[in-house]
C-alpha positions, -999 to 999 in steps of 0.1 A, spaced: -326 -250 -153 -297 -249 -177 -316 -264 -203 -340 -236 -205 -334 -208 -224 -345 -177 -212 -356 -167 -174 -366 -134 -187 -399 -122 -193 -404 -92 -223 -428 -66 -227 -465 -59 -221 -471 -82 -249 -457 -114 -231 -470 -107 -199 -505 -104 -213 -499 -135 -231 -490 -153 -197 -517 -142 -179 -541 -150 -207 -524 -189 -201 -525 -183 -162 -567 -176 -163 -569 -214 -182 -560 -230 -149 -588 -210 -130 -615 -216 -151 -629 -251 -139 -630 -233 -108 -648 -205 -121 -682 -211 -99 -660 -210 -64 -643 -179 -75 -676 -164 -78 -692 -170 -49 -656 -158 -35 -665 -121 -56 -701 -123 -41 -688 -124 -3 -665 -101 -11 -686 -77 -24 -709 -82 6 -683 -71 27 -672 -43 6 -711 -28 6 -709 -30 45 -681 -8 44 -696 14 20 -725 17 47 -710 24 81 -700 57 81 -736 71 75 -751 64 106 -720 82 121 -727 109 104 -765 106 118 -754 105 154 -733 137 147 -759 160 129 -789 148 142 -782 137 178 -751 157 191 -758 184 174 -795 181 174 -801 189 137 -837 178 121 -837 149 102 -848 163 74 -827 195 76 -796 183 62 -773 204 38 -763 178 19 -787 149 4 -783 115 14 -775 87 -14 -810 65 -23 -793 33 -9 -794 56 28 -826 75 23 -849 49 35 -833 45 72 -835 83 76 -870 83 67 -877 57 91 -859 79 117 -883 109 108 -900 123 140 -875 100 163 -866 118 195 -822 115 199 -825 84 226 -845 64 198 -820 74 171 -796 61 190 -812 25 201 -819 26 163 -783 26 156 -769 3 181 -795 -21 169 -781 -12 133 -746 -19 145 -752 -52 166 -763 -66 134 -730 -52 114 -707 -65 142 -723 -100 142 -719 -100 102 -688 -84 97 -675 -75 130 -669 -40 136 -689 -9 132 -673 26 125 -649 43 98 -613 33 113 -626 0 134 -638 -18 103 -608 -11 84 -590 -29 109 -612 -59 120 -603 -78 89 -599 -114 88 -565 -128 73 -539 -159 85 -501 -159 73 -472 -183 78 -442 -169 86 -418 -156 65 -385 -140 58 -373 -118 31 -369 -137 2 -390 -152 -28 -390 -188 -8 -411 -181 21 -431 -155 10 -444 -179 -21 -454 -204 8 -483 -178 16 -490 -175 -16 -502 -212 -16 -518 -207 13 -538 -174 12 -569 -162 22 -585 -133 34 -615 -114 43 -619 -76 42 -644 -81 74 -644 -98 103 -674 -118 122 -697 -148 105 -695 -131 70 -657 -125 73 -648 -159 91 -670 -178 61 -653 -158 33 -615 -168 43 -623 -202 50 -640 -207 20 -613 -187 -1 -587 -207 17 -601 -241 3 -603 -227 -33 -566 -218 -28 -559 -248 -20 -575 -263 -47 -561 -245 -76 -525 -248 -59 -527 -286 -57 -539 -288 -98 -511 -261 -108 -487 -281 -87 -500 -314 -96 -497 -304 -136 -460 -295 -131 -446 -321 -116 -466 -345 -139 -447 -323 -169 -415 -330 -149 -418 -369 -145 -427 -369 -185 -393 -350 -195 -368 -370 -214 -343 -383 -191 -318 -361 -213 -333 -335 -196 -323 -337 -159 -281 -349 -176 -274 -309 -169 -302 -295 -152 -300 -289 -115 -328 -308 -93 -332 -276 -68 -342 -257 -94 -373 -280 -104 -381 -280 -68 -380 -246 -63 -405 -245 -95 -429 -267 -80 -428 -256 -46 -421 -213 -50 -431 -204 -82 -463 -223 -88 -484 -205 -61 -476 -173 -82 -501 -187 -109 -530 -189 -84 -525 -154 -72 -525 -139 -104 -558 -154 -113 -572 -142 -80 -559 -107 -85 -571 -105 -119 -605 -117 -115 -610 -105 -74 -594 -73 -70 -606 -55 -100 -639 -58 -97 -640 -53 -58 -617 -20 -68 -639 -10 -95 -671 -17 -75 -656 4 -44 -645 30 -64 -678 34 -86 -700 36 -59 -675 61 -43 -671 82 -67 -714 79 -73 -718 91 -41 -695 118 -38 -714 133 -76 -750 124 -58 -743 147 -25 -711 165 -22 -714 187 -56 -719 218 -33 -675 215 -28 -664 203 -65 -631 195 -53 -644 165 -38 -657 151 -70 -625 160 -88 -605 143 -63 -625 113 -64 -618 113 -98 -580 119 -99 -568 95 -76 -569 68 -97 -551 81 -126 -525 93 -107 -518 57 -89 -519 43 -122 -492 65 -139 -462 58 -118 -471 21 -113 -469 13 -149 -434 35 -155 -421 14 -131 -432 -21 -138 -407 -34 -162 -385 -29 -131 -403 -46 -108 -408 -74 -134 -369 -76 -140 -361 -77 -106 -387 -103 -92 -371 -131 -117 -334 -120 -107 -351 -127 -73 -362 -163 -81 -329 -173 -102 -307 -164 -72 -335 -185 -47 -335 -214 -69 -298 -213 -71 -298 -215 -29 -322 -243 -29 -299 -263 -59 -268 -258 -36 -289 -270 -7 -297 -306 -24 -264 -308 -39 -246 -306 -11 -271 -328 8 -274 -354 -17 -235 -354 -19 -232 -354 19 -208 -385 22 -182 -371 -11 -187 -336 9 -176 -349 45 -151 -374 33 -132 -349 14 -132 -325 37 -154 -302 22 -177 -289 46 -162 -255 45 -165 -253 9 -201 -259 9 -209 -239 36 -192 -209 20 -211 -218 -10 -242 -218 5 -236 -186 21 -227 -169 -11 -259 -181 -24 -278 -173 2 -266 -140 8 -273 -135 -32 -306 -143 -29 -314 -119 3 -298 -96 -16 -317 -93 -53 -350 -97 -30 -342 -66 -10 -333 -49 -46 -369 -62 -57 -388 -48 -26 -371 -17 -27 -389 -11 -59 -422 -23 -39 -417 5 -12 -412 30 -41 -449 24 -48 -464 22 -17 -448 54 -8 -457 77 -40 -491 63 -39 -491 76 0 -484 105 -13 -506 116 -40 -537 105 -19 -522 123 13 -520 154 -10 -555 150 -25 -569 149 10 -554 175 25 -562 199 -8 -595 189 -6 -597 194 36 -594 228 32 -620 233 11 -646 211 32 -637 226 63 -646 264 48 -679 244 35 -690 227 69 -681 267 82 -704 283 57 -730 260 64 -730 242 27 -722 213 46 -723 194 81 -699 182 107 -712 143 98 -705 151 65 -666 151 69 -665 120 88 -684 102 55 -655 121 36 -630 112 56 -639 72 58 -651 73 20 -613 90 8 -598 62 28 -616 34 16 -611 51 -25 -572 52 -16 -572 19 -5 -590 7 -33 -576 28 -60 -539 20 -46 -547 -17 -49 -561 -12 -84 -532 7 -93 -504 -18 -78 -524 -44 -98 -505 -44 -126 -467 -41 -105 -474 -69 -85 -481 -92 -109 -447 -86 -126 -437 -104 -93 -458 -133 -102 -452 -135 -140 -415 -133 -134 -424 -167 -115 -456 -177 -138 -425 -180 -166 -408 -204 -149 -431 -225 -144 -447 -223 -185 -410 -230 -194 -413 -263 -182 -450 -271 -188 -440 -260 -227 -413 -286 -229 -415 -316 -253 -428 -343 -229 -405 -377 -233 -430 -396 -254 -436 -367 -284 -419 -386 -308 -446 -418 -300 -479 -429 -314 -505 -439 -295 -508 -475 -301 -505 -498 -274 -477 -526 -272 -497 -556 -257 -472 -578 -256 -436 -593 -275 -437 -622 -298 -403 -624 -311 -379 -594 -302 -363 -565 -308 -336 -549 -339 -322 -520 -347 -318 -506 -381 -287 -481 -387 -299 -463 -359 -277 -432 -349 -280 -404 -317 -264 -371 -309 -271 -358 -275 -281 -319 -273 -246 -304 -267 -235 -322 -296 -220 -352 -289 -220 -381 -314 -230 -413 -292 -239 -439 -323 -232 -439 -356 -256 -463 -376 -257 -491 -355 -271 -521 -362 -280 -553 -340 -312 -578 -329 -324 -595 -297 -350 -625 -296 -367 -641 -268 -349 -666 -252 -315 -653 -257 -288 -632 -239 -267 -604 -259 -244 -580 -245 -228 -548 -252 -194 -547 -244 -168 -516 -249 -149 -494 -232 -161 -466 -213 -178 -437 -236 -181 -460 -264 -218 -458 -265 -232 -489 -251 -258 -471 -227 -269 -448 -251 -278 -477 -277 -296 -494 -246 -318 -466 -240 -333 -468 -274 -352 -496 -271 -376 -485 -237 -372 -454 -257 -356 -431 -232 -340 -412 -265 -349 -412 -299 -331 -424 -327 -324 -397 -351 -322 -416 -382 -324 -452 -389 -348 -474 -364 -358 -492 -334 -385 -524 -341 -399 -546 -312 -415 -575 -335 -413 -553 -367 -427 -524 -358 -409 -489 -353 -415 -484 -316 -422 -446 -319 -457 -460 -339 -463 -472 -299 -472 -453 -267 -443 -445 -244 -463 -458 -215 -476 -493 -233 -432 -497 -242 -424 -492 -209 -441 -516 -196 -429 -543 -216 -394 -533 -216 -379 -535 -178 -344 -513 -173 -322 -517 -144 -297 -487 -141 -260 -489 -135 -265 -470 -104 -289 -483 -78 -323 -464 -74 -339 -472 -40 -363 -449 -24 -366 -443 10 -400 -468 19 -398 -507 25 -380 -532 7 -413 -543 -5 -428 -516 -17 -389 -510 -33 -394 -539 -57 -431 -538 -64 -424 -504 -78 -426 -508 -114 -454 -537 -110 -478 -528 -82 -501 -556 -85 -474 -579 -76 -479 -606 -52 -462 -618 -24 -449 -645 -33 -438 -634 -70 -418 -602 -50 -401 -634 -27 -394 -649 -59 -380 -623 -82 -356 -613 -43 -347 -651 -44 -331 -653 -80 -313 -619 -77 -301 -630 -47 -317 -610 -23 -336 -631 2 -312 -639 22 -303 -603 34 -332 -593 33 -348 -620 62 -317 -610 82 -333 -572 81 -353 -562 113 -387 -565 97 -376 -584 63 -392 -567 40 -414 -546 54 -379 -525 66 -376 -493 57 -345 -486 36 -338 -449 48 -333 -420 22 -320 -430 -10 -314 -464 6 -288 -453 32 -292 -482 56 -280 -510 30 -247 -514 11 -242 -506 -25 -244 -544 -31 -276 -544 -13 -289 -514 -36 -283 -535 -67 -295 -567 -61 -329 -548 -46 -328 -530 -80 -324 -558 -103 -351 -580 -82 -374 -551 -92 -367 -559 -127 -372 -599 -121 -407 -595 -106 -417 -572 -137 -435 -589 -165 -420 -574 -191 -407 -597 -223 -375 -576 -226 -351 -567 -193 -321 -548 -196 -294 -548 -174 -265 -515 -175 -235 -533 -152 -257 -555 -133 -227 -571 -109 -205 -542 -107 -213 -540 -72 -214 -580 -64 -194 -601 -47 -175 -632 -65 -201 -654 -50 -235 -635 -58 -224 -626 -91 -217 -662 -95 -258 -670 -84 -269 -639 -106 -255 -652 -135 -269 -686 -133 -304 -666 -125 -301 -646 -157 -296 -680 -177 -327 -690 -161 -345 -656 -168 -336 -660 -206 -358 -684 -208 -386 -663 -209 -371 -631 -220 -349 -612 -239 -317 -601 -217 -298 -573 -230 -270 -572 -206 -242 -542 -205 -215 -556 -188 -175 -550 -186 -169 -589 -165 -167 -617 -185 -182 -641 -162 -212 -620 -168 -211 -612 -204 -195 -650 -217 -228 -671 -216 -245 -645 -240 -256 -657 -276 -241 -626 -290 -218 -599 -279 -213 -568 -298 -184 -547 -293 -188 -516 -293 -160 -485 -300 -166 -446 -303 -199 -452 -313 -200 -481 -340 -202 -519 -331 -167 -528 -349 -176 -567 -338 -205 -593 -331 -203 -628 -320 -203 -650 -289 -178 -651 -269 -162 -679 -280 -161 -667 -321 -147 -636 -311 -119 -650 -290 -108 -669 -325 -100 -632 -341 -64 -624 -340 -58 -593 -330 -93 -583 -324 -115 -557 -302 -127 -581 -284 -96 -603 -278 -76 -573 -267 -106 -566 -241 -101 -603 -226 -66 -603 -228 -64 -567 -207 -90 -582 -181 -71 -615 -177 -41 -599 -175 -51 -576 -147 -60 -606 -127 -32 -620 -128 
């Protein structure tokens, strides 16, 4: 978003500090995760099994070796089933381990060095090459490092934590993103909030799995590993050494290379969310786009985003299969340094022909594990680049900051402003010290030219920006002493422009006041003019309006909008142009309603027509800012040469 700074992410330093903020949103999940580790680690232990009773049908049936004849000892967590097998003739060893290995299938679904490696148990969605897709299995992950009832258990039961801790981090966003100041969203671009709730939340779950998960499985693996190999492969102390050295190794170049990696996943992200802001620009523009004739212009824009975005993904995966491949490499290189030296062994007798089988499985499983331990640390500069993005909005002032938390039960008297002044962020001075009141049971307006401020000075009172000097008091007190929600609800706003989401007409103007009943909605339709469209709609109003209200006019729009602030309670409504859009005839009825609705209310009307703005109590015109004149209509008319009377003498003179 343009608003925020910085995309980047610096050093070591700020990456450990987001992570350290990441592990907060895992934490009332903490019991789940663990359970999750203790599966895991099931699963790993079975692996760490299975090739020793390979290595007991190769010595001690195939090649008919004595149990207890073995160059090399057997690790204590082993030594127990080989006793058992003492004095076994081959056939029974071998209906020992097939009994062995039923059990292993039914728990973790394969048996053997290269079968379990491959009967894992893992679901994706599909996905292309870009940040966008890919992050949409990040939301949904889950996998098992086995197969059968222990591995079908694991990812189903990973999958539902996923899902949980996506849905809070999500949930927490967008509640950050509703509570922005409306200021906010003036320059920001829409896709890009989307893409931060949608593509670069999920990164924050997957860091905290990675960081709590995969380190200990790693470490875990690799300790007992590297145990084992100490315990009974001394006799060849390149083993042990290797063991030892592959880790290391992993870890160098992954760390030399992560600020890379880091730098390139948010280019990544920047260019997707740019694609996904062209997308609902465009989309949400669709009529200005097709009436102008600018579908080629859009397409080619979308294309050149598009094609960006493939484009610094590839860039970032390149540095992924830089990785991958080194850390091939160096444990391809270990192995086969340390093959030559078991094979001489197994040929001078220091060792058996079982024995490389364990070697070979165990040197797999340590690559495996080491390599994930070492890419650790690169892959999450993928998801802090993303875990940024989404802490850049969470760490935003939320719109209501500058409030208390007392709540506004109700309005006696009214509303008055005190000198109050506003610059908005990029600098521009929209009031200077302005000064005006409101009571129940009257009408004022604020009447100007375009630009002059009268918006602005209208959205200090619900508090949608804060005065920076001087102040804003709803029966005497400074509003910002109240809570943002408690003065929203008692101060209705009907924009210039029509809001109307795509849901009934009912549900359209019960928004703001839910507990509405029928017959106060059928009211608050009837005085702004409404009803009688709306009974001519297929299913009145329980008709579906379409997306952003596409199946009524822009007349339609606005009288649904200002119903929605007639059926609201609230002791003060304002109104920003409320019969723009109206006919002569239904402005005619909406102004009569609005002299009804005074009654009960304060009506703060912004209006450019005089048949709306000529009944108020008191009109202040308002010029660069500054309101140069107050008065009713009448008063003001009696200035010679005034702001005002110039304003009235322009309009009647267009009309004639």
């Amino acid at each position: 978003m343009s608003t925020v700074a910085d995309n980047t992410v610096g050093g070591m330093r700020d990456t450990l500090r987001l992570i350290r903020r990441a592990m907060v949103f895992v934490w009332p999940l903490r019991y789940q995760l663990a359970i999750k580790i203790a599966l895991a680690l099931i699963g790993i232990t079975a692996f760490l099994i299975m090739p020793w009773p390979l290595k007991v049908l190769i010595d001690h049936v195939i090649l008919g070796m004595p149990i207890g004849d073995s160059p090399t000892p057997y690790p204590p967590f082993v030594a127990p089933f080989i006793d058992m097998l003492e004095g076994f003739s081959p056939f029974d060893i071998v209906m020992a381990i097939v009994a062995f290995s039923l059990v292993l299938i039914f728990l973790v679904g394969a048996f053997g060095s290269s079968a379990s490696r491959r009967d894992a148990t893992n679901a994706e969605l599909a996905e292309g090459l870009d940040t966008a897709t890919r992050s949409e299995n990040l939301a949904n992950v889950s996998n098992s490092k086995v197969g059968g009832v222990l591995g079908f258990f694991e990812y189903r039961y990973q999958l539902r934590t996923t899902h949980r801790l996506n849905h809070q981090i999500r949930s927490t966003l967008f509640e950050r993103m509703l509570a922005l100041p409306m200021t906010h969203f003036a320059d920001a671009s829409v896709g890009d909030a989307i893409y931060r709730v949608l593509y670069d939340s999920p990164s924050i779950s997957r860091i905290c799995y990675e960081l709590w998960v995969v380190p200990i499985l790693a470490l875990y693996t690799v300790t007992v590993v590297i145990s084992i190999m100490t315990y009974s492969y001394t006799v060849v102390p390149s083993v042990v050494w290797a063991s030892w050295a592959i880790l290391p190794v992993g870890l160098v170049f992954t760390l030399l290379i992560a600020n890379l990696a880091r730098k390139r996943s948010g280019e990544s992200r920047e260019a997707g969310a740019a694609t996904t802001a062209t997308v609902e620009e465009s989309m949400s523009n669709i009529v200005a786009v097709q009436s102008l004739g600018a579908n080629k212009h859009a397409q080619a824009r979308f294309e050149d985003d598009s094609a960006e975005s493939f484009k610094r993904y590839r860039a970032y995966y390149l540095v992924v299969i830089a990785v991958i491949l080194f850390q091939a490499l160096a444990g391809l290189a270990m192995v086969l340094l340390v093959f030559f030296d078991v094979s001489e062994a197994i040929i001078n007798g220091q060792m058996s022909a079982g024995d490389y089988a364990v070697l070979f499985a165990y040197f797999v499983l340590l690559i495996a594990e080491t390599g994930a331990l070492g890419t650790l640390w690169f892959y999450l500069q993928d998801n802090v680049a993303a875990m940024h993005r989404v802490f850049q909005i969470i760490d935003l002032p939320p719109d209501g900051e500058a409030h208390g938390d007392r709540v506004l039960s109700g309005i006696t008297h009214g509303v008055a402003l005190e000198a109050a002044s506003f610059t908005y962020p990029d600098g521009t001075r929209a009031l200077s010290e302005v000064s005006c009141e409101g009571k129940i049971g009257e009408m004022i307006a604020f009447v100007g030219a375009t630009g002059a401020g009268k918006s602005t000075l209208a959205y200090l009172i619900p508090g949608f920006v804060t005065a920076e000097s001087g102040r804003v008091l709803i029966d005497g007190e400074d509003i910002r002493t109240f809570s943002i929600e408690s003065l929203r609800r008692n101060v209705a706003f009907i924009f210039q422009e029509a809001v109307v989401f795509d849901d009934t007409i009912e549900n359209n103007i019960r928004l703001g006041y839910p507990d509405a009943s029928m017959a106060e909605i059928e009211a608050a339709a009837r005085t702004a003019s409404a009803l009688e469209f709306i009974e001519r709609l297929p299913h009145g109003f329980q008709t579906r309006v379409g997306q952003a209200g596409a199946k009524l006019s822009v007349g339609q729009k606005q009288r649904l909008s200002i119903a929605r602030g007639f059926v609201s309670p609230a002791r003060i409504l304002i109104l920003d142009e409320p019969t723009a859009s109206l006919d002569p005839e239904t402005e005619k009825a909406l102004v009569a309603a609005l002299n009804t609705e005074r009654e009960r209310r304060l009506l703060i009307v912004i209006a450019h027509r005089l048949s709306t703005i000529r009944s108020a109590d008191r009109i202040y015109f308002m010029d660069a800012g500054r309101v140069v004149e107050t008065g009713s209509h009448e008063e003001l008319l009696q200035k010679p040469g005034g702001a005002y009377r110039r304003f009235v003498e322009l309009q009647l003179g267009d009309a004639a």
